[in-house]
C-alpha positions as CSV (number, residue, x, y, z in Angstrom):
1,X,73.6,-32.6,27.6
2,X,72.4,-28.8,27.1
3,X,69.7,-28.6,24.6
4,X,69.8,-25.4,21.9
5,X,66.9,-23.1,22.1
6,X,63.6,-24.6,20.8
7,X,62.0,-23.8,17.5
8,X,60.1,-21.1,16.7
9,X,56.6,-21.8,16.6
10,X,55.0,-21.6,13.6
11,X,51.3,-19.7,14.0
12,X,49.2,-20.7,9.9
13,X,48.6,-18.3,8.1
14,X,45.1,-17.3,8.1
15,X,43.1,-17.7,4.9
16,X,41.1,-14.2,4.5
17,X,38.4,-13.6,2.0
18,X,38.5,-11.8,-1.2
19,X,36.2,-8.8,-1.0
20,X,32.9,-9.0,-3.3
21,X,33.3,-6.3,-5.4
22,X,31.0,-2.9,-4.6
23,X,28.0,-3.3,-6.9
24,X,27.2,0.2,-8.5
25,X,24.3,1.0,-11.0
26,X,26.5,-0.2,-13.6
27,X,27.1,-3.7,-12.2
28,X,24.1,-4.5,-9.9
29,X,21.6,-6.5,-12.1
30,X,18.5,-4.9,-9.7
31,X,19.5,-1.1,-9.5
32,X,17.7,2.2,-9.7
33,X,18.1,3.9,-12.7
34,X,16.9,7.6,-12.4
35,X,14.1,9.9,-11.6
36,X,12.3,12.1,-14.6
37,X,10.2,14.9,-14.4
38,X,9.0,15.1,-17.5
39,X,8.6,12.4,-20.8
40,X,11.4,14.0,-22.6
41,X,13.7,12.3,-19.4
42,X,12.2,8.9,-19.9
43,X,15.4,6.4,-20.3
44,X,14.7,4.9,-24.0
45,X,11.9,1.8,-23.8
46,X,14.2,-0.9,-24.7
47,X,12.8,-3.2,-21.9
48,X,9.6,-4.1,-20.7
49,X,8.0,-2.0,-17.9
50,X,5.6,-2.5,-15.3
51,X,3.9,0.7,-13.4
52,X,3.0,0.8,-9.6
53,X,-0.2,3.0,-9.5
54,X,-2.0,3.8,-6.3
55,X,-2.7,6.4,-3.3
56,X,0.4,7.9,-1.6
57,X,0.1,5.6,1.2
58,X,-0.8,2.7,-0.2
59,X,2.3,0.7,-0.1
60,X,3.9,0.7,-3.5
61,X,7.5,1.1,-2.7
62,X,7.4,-1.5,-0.2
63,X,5.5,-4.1,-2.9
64,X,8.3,-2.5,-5.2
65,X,11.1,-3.9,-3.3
66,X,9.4,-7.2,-2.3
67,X,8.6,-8.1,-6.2
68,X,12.4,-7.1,-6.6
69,X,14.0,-8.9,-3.5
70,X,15.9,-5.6,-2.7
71,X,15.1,-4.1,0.6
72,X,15.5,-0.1,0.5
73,X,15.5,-0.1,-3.8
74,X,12.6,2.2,-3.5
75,X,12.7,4.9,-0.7
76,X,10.1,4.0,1.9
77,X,8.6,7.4,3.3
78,X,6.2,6.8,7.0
79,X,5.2,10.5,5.5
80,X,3.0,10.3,1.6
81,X,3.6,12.0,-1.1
82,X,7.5,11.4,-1.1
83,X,7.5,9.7,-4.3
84,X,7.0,13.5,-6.5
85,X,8.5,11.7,-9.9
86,X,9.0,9.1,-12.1
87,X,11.5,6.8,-10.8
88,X,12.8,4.1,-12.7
89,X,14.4,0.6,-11.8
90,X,16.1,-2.3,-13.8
91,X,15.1,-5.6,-12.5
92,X,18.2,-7.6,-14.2
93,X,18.5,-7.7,-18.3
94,X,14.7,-8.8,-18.7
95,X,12.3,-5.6,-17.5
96,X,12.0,-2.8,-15.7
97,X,9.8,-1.6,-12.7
98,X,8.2,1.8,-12.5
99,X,7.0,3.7,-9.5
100,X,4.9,6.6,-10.1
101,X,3.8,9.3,-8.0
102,X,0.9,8.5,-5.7
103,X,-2.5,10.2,-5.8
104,X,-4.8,11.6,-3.3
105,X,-2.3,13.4,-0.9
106,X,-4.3,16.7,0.0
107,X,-0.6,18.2,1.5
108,X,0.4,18.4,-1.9
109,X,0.7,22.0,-3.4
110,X,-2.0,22.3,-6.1
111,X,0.5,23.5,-9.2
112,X,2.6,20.4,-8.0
113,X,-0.5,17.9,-8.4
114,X,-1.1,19.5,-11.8
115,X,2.7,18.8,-12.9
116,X,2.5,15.2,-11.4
117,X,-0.9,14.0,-13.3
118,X,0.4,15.3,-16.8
119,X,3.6,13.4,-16.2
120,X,1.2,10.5,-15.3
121,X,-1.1,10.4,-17.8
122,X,2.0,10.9,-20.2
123,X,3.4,7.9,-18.8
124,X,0.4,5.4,-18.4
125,X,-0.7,6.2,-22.0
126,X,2.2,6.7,-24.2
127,X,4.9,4.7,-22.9
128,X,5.3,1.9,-25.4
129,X,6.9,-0.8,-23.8
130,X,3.9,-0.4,-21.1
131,X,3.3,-4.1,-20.5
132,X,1.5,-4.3,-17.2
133,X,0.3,-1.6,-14.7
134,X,-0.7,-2.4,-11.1
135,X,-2.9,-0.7,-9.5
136,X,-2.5,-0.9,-5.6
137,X,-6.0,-0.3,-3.5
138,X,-6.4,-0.8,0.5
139,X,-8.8,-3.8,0.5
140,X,-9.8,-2.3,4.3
141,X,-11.7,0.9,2.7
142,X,-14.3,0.7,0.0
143,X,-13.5,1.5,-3.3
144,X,-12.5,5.0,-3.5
145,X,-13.3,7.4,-6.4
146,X,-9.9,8.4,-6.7
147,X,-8.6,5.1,-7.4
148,X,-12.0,4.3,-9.4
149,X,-10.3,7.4,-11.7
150,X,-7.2,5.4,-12.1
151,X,-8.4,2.3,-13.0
152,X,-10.7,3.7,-15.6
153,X,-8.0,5.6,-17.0
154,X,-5.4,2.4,-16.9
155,X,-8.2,0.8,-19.0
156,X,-8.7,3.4,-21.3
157,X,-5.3,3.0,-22.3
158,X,-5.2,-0.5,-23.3
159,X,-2.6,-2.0,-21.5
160,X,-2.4,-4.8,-19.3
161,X,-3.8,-3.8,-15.5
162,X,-4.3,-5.8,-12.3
163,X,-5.7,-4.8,-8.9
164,X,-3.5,-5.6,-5.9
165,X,-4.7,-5.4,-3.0
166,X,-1.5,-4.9,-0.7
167,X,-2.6,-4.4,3.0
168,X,-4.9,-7.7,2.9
169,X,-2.9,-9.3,5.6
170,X,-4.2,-6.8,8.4
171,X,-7.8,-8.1,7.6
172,X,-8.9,-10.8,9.6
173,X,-9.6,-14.3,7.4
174,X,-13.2,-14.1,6.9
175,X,-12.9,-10.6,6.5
176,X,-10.5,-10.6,3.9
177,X,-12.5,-12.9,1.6
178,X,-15.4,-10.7,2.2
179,X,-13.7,-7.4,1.1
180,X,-11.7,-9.1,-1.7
181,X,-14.7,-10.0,-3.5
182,X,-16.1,-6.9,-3.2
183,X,-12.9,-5.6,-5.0
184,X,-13.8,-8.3,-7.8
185,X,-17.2,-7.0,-8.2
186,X,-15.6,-3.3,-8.6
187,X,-12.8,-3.8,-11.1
188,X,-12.8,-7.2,-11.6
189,X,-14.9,-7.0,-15.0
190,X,-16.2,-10.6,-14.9
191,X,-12.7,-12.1,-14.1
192,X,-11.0,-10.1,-17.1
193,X,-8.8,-7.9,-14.6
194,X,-7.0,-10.0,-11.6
195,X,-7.8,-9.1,-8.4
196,X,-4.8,-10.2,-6.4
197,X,-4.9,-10.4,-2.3
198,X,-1.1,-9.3,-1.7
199,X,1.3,-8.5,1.3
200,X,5.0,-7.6,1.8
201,X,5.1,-9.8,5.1
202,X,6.6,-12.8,4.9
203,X,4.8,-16.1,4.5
204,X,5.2,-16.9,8.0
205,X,4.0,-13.9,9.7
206,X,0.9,-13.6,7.4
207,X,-2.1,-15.1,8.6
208,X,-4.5,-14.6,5.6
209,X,-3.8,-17.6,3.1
210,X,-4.8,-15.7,0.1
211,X,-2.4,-12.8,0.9
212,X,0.1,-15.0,1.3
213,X,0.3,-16.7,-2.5
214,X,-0.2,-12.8,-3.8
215,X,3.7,-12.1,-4.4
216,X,4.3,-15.5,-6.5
217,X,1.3,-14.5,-8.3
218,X,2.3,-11.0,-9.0
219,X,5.7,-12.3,-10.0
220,X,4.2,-14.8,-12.2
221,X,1.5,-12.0,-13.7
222,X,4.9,-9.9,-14.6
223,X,6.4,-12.7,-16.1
224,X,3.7,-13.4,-18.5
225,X,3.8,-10.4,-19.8
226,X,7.6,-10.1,-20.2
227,X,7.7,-12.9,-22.3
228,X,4.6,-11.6,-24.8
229,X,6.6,-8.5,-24.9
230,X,9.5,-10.4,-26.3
Protein backbone atom coordinates (compact mmCIF):
# COMPACT_ATOMS: atom_id res chain seq x y z
CA UNK A 1 0.00 0.00 0.00
CA UNK A 2 1.42 3.70 -0.70
CA UNK A 3 2.40 5.30 2.50
CA UNK A 4 1.46 9.29 2.93
CA UNK A 5 4.38 11.55 3.34
CA UNK A 6 6.32 11.20 6.66
CA UNK A 7 6.04 13.66 9.57
CA UNK A 8 7.75 16.55 9.91
CA UNK A 9 10.50 16.36 12.23
CA UNK A 10 10.32 18.10 15.08
CA UNK A 11 13.92 19.93 15.92
CA UNK A 12 13.48 21.20 20.44
CA UNK A 13 13.50 24.22 20.97
CA UNK A 14 16.58 25.47 22.38
CA UNK A 15 16.50 26.85 25.95
CA UNK A 16 18.63 30.25 25.74
CA UNK A 17 19.75 32.27 28.76
CA UNK A 18 18.26 35.30 30.20
CA UNK A 19 20.85 38.11 29.88
CA UNK A 20 22.45 39.38 33.45
CA UNK A 21 21.43 42.64 33.56
CA UNK A 22 24.34 45.49 32.68
CA UNK A 23 25.69 46.53 36.08
CA UNK A 24 26.09 50.39 36.09
CA UNK A 25 27.43 52.59 39.02
CA UNK A 26 24.00 52.48 40.32
CA UNK A 27 23.63 48.68 40.55
CA UNK A 28 27.25 47.27 40.89
CA UNK A 29 27.85 46.78 44.70
CA UNK A 30 32.00 47.38 43.88
CA UNK A 31 31.88 50.60 41.49
CA UNK A 32 33.88 53.71 41.09
CA UNK A 33 32.31 56.54 42.31
CA UNK A 34 34.07 59.78 41.10
CA UNK A 35 37.27 61.75 40.99
CA UNK A 36 37.57 65.30 43.15
CA UNK A 37 39.94 67.90 42.82
CA UNK A 38 39.35 69.59 45.65
CA UNK A 39 37.59 68.80 49.39
CA UNK A 40 34.63 70.75 48.50
CA UNK A 41 33.98 67.54 45.74
CA UNK A 42 34.41 64.89 48.38
CA UNK A 43 31.08 62.62 48.12
CA UNK A 44 29.46 63.12 51.82
CA UNK A 45 31.45 60.58 54.55
CA UNK A 46 28.62 58.38 55.14
CA UNK A 47 30.85 55.18 54.94
CA UNK A 48 33.91 54.13 56.15
CA UNK A 49 37.04 54.91 54.04
CA UNK A 50 40.39 53.42 53.68
CA UNK A 51 43.33 55.56 51.79
CA UNK A 52 46.00 54.03 49.44
CA UNK A 53 49.21 56.20 50.09
CA UNK A 54 52.49 55.59 48.38
CA UNK A 55 55.00 56.57 45.45
CA UNK A 56 53.59 56.76 41.93
CA UNK A 57 54.84 53.45 41.07
CA UNK A 58 54.40 51.65 43.89
CA UNK A 59 51.48 49.50 43.01
CA UNK A 60 48.39 50.99 44.65
CA UNK A 61 45.85 50.53 41.96
CA UNK A 62 46.73 47.12 41.36
CA UNK A 63 46.53 46.36 45.52
CA UNK A 64 43.22 48.46 44.96
CA UNK A 65 41.65 46.07 42.70
CA UNK A 66 43.02 42.93 44.35
CA UNK A 67 41.50 43.94 48.00
CA UNK A 68 38.33 44.62 45.82
CA UNK A 69 38.25 41.52 43.58
CA UNK A 70 37.58 43.79 40.50
CA UNK A 71 40.23 43.67 37.81
CA UNK A 72 40.55 47.18 36.03
CA UNK A 73 38.31 49.18 39.09
CA UNK A 74 41.33 51.35 39.39
CA UNK A 75 43.10 52.46 36.08
CA UNK A 76 46.52 50.75 35.99
CA UNK A 77 49.07 53.15 34.23
CA UNK A 78 52.83 51.20 33.12
CA UNK A 79 53.56 55.23 33.11
CA UNK A 80 53.44 57.08 37.14
CA UNK A 81 51.81 59.82 38.06
CA UNK A 82 48.39 58.86 36.21
CA UNK A 83 46.51 58.89 39.28
CA UNK A 84 46.41 63.26 39.49
CA UNK A 85 43.14 63.15 41.85
CA UNK A 86 41.13 61.84 44.41
CA UNK A 87 39.30 58.96 43.19
CA UNK A 88 36.81 57.26 45.05
CA UNK A 89 35.28 53.66 45.07
CA UNK A 90 32.33 51.87 46.95
CA UNK A 91 33.28 48.50 47.99
CA UNK A 92 29.47 47.18 48.49
CA UNK A 93 27.13 48.92 51.30
CA UNK A 94 29.89 48.62 54.13
CA UNK A 95 33.03 51.07 53.03
CA UNK A 96 34.72 52.70 50.65
CA UNK A 97 38.28 52.61 49.14
CA UNK A 98 40.36 55.71 48.34
CA UNK A 99 43.19 56.09 45.98
CA UNK A 100 45.19 59.12 46.26
CA UNK A 101 47.69 60.60 44.12
CA UNK A 102 51.12 59.20 44.36
CA UNK A 103 54.17 61.10 45.45
CA UNK A 104 57.67 61.34 44.32
CA UNK A 105 57.15 61.54 40.37
CA UNK A 106 59.83 64.25 39.28
CA UNK A 107 57.75 64.51 35.67
CA UNK A 108 55.25 66.16 37.47
CA UNK A 109 54.81 69.99 36.78
CA UNK A 110 55.76 71.82 40.04
CA UNK A 111 52.23 74.01 40.41
CA UNK A 112 50.59 70.51 39.82
CA UNK A 113 52.58 68.86 42.87
CA UNK A 114 51.58 71.83 44.94
CA UNK A 115 47.72 71.34 43.99
CA UNK A 116 48.02 67.53 44.66
CA UNK A 117 49.69 67.77 48.35
CA UNK A 118 47.09 70.36 49.56
CA UNK A 119 44.29 68.07 48.26
CA UNK A 120 46.33 65.31 50.25
CA UNK A 121 46.91 66.62 53.26
CA UNK A 122 43.19 67.93 53.20
CA UNK A 123 42.22 64.45 52.76
CA UNK A 124 44.48 62.34 55.12
CA UNK A 125 43.73 64.91 58.00
CA UNK A 126 40.27 66.06 57.80
CA UNK A 127 38.28 63.43 56.34
CA UNK A 128 36.14 62.05 59.19
CA UNK A 129 35.22 58.80 58.36
CA UNK A 130 39.19 58.17 57.89
CA UNK A 131 39.34 54.76 59.33
CA UNK A 132 42.51 53.24 58.00
CA UNK A 133 45.24 54.51 55.68
CA UNK A 134 47.85 52.29 53.94
CA UNK A 135 50.77 53.21 53.19
CA UNK A 136 52.38 51.23 50.25
CA UNK A 137 56.53 51.13 50.30
CA UNK A 138 58.81 48.81 47.89
CA UNK A 139 60.33 46.46 50.47
CA UNK A 140 63.40 46.09 47.66
CA UNK A 141 64.70 49.84 48.40
CA UNK A 142 65.51 51.20 51.79
CA UNK A 143 63.31 53.35 53.40
CA UNK A 144 62.92 56.46 51.42
CA UNK A 145 62.47 59.99 52.87
CA UNK A 146 59.66 60.65 50.83
CA UNK A 147 57.70 57.97 52.14
CA UNK A 148 59.32 58.53 55.72
CA UNK A 149 57.30 62.12 55.08
CA UNK A 150 54.15 60.21 54.66
CA UNK A 151 54.18 58.06 57.27
CA UNK A 152 54.98 60.72 59.77
CA UNK A 153 52.31 62.78 58.46
CA UNK A 154 49.69 59.66 58.46
CA UNK A 155 50.66 59.49 62.19
CA UNK A 156 50.33 62.93 63.02
CA UNK A 157 46.91 62.75 62.08
CA UNK A 158 45.67 60.05 64.28
CA UNK A 159 44.15 57.64 62.24
CA UNK A 160 44.67 54.13 61.85
CA UNK A 161 47.96 53.36 59.43
CA UNK A 162 49.68 50.17 58.24
CA UNK A 163 52.71 49.64 56.11
CA UNK A 164 52.26 47.32 53.09
CA UNK A 165 54.84 46.31 51.58
CA UNK A 166 53.45 45.27 47.95
CA UNK A 167 56.28 44.14 45.66
CA UNK A 168 57.57 41.56 48.41
CA UNK A 169 57.02 38.61 46.16
CA UNK A 170 59.99 39.70 43.64
CA UNK A 171 62.43 39.31 46.75
CA UNK A 172 63.90 36.10 47.05
CA UNK A 173 62.75 34.08 50.62
CA UNK A 174 65.51 34.90 52.77
CA UNK A 175 65.69 38.11 51.42
CA UNK A 176 62.38 39.09 51.99
CA UNK A 177 62.44 38.37 55.69
CA UNK A 178 65.59 40.33 55.84
CA UNK A 179 64.21 43.48 54.26
CA UNK A 180 60.69 43.14 55.97
CA UNK A 181 62.21 43.48 59.24
CA UNK A 182 64.06 46.23 58.44
CA UNK A 183 60.69 47.86 57.44
CA UNK A 184 59.53 46.88 61.11
CA UNK A 185 62.42 48.61 62.67
CA UNK A 186 61.52 51.81 60.42
CA UNK A 187 57.77 52.31 61.00
CA UNK A 188 56.89 49.52 62.90
CA UNK A 189 56.97 51.50 66.27
CA UNK A 190 57.50 48.46 68.54
CA UNK A 191 54.74 46.41 66.82
CA UNK A 192 52.07 49.36 67.13
CA UNK A 193 51.92 49.95 63.25
CA UNK A 194 51.53 46.44 61.00
CA UNK A 195 54.02 45.85 58.73
CA UNK A 196 52.35 43.64 56.19
CA UNK A 197 54.54 41.54 53.40
CA UNK A 198 51.79 41.86 50.43
CA UNK A 199 51.42 40.85 46.62
CA UNK A 200 48.75 41.12 43.95
CA UNK A 201 49.94 37.61 42.48
CA UNK A 202 48.14 34.92 43.12
CA UNK A 203 48.81 32.39 45.83
CA UNK A 204 50.18 30.04 43.49
CA UNK A 205 52.57 31.98 41.55
CA UNK A 206 54.09 33.60 44.72
CA UNK A 207 56.91 32.05 46.07
CA UNK A 208 57.48 34.13 49.30
CA UNK A 209 55.08 32.57 52.13
CA UNK A 210 54.70 35.75 53.92
CA UNK A 211 53.57 37.71 50.81
CA UNK A 212 51.38 35.31 50.21
CA UNK A 213 48.94 35.59 53.61
CA UNK A 214 49.40 39.62 53.02
CA UNK A 215 45.88 40.19 51.08
CA UNK A 216 43.75 38.07 53.84
CA UNK A 217 45.55 40.13 56.21
CA UNK A 218 44.88 43.46 54.65
CA UNK A 219 41.29 42.34 54.13
CA UNK A 220 41.00 41.40 57.64
CA UNK A 221 42.96 44.78 58.96
CA UNK A 222 40.03 46.69 56.79
CA UNK A 223 37.52 44.76 58.32
CA UNK A 224 38.42 45.56 61.85
CA UNK A 225 38.22 48.84 61.36
CA UNK A 226 34.83 48.88 59.53
CA UNK A 227 33.17 47.42 62.22
CA UNK A 228 34.76 50.01 65.08
CA UNK A 229 33.53 52.52 62.70
CA UNK A 230 30.14 51.25 63.03
Amino acid sequence: MPQGPAAPTRTPARRTRAKAPKRTASTDPVAFLGSASSPDSFPPPALPEISFVGRSNVGKSSLLNRLAGRRGLARVSRAPGRTRMVNFFRIGDTHRFVDLPGYGYARVPRAVRATWEGVILAYLTGRECLVLSLLLVDPRRDPLASDRQAFDLLKSSGRPVAVVATKADRLKRGQAVRRIRMLEEAYGEGGEVPVIACSIRPPARNPVKGARAGIPRVRQLIAAKVREWR
